[in-house]
C-alpha positions as CSV (number, residue, x, y, z in Angstrom):
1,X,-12.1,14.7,7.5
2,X,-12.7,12.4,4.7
3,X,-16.2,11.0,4.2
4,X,-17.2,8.0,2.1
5,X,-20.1,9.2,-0.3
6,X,-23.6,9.1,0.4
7,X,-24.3,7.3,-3.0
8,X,-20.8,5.5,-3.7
9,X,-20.0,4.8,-7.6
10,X,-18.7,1.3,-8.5
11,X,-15.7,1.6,-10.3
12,X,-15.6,1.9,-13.9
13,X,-12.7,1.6,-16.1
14,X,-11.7,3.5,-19.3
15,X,-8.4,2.6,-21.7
16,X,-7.6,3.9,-24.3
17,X,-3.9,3.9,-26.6
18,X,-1.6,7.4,-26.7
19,X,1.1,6.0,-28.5
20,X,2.8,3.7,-26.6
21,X,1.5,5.1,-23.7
22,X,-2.0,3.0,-22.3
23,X,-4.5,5.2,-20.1
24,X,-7.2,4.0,-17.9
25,X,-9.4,6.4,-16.7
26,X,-11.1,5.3,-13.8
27,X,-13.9,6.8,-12.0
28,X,-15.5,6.0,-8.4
29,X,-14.2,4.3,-5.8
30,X,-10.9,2.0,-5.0
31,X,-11.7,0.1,-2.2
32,X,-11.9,-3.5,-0.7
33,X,-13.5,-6.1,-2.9
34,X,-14.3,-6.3,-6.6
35,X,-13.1,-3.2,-7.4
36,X,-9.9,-3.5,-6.2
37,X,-9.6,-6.7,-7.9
38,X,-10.9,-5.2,-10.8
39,X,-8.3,-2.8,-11.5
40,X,-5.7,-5.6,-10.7
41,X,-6.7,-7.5,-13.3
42,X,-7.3,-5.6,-15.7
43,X,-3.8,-3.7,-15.4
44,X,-2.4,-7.4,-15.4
45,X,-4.0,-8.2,-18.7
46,X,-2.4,-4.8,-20.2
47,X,1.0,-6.4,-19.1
48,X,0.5,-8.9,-21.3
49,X,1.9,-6.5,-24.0
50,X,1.9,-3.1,-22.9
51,X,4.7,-1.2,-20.6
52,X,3.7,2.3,-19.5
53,X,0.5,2.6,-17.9
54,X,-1.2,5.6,-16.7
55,X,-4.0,5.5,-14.4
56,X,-6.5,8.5,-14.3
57,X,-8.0,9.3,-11.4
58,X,-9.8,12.4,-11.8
59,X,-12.9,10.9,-10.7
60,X,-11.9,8.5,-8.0
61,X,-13.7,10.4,-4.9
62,X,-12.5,7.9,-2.4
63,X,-9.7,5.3,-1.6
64,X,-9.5,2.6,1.4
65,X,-5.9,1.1,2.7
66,X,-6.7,-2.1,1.0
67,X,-7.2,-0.1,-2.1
68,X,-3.9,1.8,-2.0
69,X,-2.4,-1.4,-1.5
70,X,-3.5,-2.3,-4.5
71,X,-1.8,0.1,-6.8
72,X,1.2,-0.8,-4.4
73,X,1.3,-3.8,-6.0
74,X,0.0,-2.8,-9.4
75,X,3.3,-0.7,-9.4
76,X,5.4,-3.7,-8.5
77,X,4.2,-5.8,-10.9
78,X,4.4,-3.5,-13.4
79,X,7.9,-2.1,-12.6
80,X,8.8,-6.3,-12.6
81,X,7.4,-7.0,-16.3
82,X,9.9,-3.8,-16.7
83,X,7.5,-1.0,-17.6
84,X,6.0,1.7,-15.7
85,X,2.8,3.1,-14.1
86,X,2.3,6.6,-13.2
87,X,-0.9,8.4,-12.1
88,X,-2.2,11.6,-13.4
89,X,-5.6,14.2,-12.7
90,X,-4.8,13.1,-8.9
91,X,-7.9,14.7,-6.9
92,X,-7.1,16.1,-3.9
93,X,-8.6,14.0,-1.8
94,X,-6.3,10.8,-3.0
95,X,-3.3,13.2,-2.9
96,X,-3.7,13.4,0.5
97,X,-3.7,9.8,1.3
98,X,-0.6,9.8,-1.3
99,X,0.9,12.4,1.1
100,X,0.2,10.9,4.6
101,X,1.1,7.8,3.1
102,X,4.7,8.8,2.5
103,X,4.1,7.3,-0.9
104,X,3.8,10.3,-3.5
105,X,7.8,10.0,-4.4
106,X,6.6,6.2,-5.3
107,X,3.7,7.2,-8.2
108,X,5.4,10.3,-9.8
109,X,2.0,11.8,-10.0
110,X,1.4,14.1,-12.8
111,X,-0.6,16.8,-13.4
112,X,-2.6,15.9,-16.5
113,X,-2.9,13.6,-18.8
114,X,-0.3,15.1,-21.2
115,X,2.7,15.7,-18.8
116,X,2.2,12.0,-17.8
117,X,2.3,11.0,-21.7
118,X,5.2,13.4,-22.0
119,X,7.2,11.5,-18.9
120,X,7.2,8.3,-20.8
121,X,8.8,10.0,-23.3
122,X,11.5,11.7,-21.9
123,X,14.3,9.5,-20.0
124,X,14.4,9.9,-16.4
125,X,15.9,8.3,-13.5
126,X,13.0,6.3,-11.0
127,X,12.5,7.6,-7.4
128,X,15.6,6.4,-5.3
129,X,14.3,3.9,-2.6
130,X,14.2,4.5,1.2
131,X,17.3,4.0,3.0
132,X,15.8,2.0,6.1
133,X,17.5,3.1,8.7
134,X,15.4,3.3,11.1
135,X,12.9,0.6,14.1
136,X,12.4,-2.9,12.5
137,X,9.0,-3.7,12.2
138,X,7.8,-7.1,11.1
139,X,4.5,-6.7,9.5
140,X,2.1,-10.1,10.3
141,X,-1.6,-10.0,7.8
142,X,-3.0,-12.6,5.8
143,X,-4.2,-9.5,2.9
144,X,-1.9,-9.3,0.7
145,X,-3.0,-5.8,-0.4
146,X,-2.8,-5.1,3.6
147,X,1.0,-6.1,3.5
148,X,2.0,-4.4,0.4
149,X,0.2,-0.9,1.9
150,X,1.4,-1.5,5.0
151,X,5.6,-2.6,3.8
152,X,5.3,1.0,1.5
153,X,4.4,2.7,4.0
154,X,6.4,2.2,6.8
155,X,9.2,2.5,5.1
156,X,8.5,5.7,3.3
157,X,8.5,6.6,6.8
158,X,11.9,5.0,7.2
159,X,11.6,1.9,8.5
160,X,13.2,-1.4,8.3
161,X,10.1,-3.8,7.3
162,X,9.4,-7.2,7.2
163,X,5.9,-9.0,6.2
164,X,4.4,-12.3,6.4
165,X,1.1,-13.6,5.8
166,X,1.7,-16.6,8.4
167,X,2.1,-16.7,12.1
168,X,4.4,-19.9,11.3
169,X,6.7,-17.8,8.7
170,X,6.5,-14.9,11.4
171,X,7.5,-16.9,14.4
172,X,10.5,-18.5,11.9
173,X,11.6,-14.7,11.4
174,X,11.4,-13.4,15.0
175,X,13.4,-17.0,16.0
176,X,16.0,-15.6,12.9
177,X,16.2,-11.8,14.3
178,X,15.0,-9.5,16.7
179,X,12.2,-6.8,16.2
180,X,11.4,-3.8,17.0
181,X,8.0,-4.1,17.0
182,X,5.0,-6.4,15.6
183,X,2.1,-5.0,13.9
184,X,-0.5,-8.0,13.2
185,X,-3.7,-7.6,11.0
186,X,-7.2,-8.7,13.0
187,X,-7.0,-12.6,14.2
188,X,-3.3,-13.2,13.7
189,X,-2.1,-13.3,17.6
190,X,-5.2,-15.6,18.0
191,X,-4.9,-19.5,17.6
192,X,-4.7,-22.8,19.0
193,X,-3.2,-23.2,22.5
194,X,-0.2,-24.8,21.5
195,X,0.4,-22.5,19.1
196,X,0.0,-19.8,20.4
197,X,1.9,-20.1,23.1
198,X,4.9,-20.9,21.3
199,X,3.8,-17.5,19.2
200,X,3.2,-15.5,22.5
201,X,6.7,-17.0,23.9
202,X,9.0,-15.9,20.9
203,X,7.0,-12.1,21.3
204,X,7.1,-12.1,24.7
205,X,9.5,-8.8,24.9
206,X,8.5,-7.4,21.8
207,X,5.6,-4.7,21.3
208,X,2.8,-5.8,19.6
209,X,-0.1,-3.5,17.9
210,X,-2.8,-5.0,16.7
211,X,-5.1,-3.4,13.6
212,X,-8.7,-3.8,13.8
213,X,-11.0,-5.5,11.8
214,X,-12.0,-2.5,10.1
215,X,-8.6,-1.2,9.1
216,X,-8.6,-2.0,5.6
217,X,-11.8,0.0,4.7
218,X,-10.5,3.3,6.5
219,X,-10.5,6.3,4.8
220,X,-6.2,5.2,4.0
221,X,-5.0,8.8,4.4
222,X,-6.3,8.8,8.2
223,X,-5.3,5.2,9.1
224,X,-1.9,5.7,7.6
225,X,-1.5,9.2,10.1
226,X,-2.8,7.1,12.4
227,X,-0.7,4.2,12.6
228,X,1.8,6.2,12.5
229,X,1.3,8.0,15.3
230,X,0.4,4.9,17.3
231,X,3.8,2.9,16.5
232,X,5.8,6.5,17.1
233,X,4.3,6.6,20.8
234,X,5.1,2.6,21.1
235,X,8.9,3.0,19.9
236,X,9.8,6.3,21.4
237,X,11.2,5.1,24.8
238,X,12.9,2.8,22.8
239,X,14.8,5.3,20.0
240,X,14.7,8.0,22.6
């Protein structure tokens, strides 16, 4: 089991220029808070005018859910601005979240700094996307970084996922199409009466599993396992 440090580092970043490669070397944690949003923005001001990024994370000794959300979306906004971020010096410890996660095919990791450097410069097709196949599972959670861990995930594990970050969007979706299943971050099944009832009314048939306040700071390779495991047990009678 994966344990948070007794005397947890901040997170400090590192860039440097390898031709038109750009390296950030980060050491300590990537978790909830400032220094998730710290490596955000600093990746989105090397977008400004830089395309292949490289994050080195040799000495990262811990990662929460909300923090692998945010390289989630550090790859989608990269991959939009049409460049590309890989990861390199991946310590075990984050490789296993990568793996639990489903989302190691998404980062390309590479071994070193070098063979990273070297992918950029060799032509090479991206990792095919997730046929989704499977469950539908609408995704309700007003963290962003929550939803884009969360959207990843599941369908690395092959499902068919929809997000919102508003119970009003959500109920609009499960009025549009039916669900398999809900998953809703802490407080989103809670609101006014009137409100909620019409929210309880349009879920009324549909399973609902709800993620606890402290999901988002979880070690993310054991609440992605987890989850998991939880919405396997909720959908089996139903794929059975």
């Amino acid at each position: 089991m994966s344990v948070r440090p007794s005397n947890p580092l901040r997170l400090t970043l590192d860039t440097r220029e390898v031709g038109r490669v750009t390296i950030v070397h980060c050491k300590g944690r990537i978790v909830a808070g400032g220094e998730a949003e710290a490596l955000r923005a600093h990746v989105a001001h090397l977008l400004r005018d830089r395309r292949s990024i490289v994050l080195h994370l040799g000495e990262v000794d811990f990662i929460d859910s909300s923090g692998l959300g945010t390289l989630v979306r550090m790859m989608t906004s990269t991959r939009q601005a049409h460049g590309e971020l890989k990861l390199c010096n991946v310590p075990g410890v984050v490789r296993k979240v990568l793996e639990l996660s489903h989302l190691t095919p998404l980062f390309d990791p590479q071994e070193s700094e070098e063979a990273a450097v070297a992918a950029f410069y060799r032509p090479g097709p991206r990792a095919e996307a997730p046929a989704f196949t499977g469950p539908s599972v609408l995704c309700l959670d007003g963290n962003a970084d929550m939803l884009a861990y969360l959207r990843e995930l599941l369908r690395r594990a092959g499902y068919d996922v929809s997000t919102s970050s508003h119970r009003g969007d959500a109920l609009m979706l499960m009025r549009a199409t039916r669900f398999d299943l809900l998953l809703a971050g802490p407080g989103m099944t809670s609101s006014s009466p009137g409100a909620l009832q019409a929210f309880q009314a349009a879920c009324a048939k549909l399973p609902v599993i709800e993620l606890g306040s402290d999901f988002s700071t979880l070690d993310a390779g054991e609440a992605s396992s987890g989850l998991l495991a939880k919405i396997e047990a909720q959908l089996k009678p139903k794929t059975a």
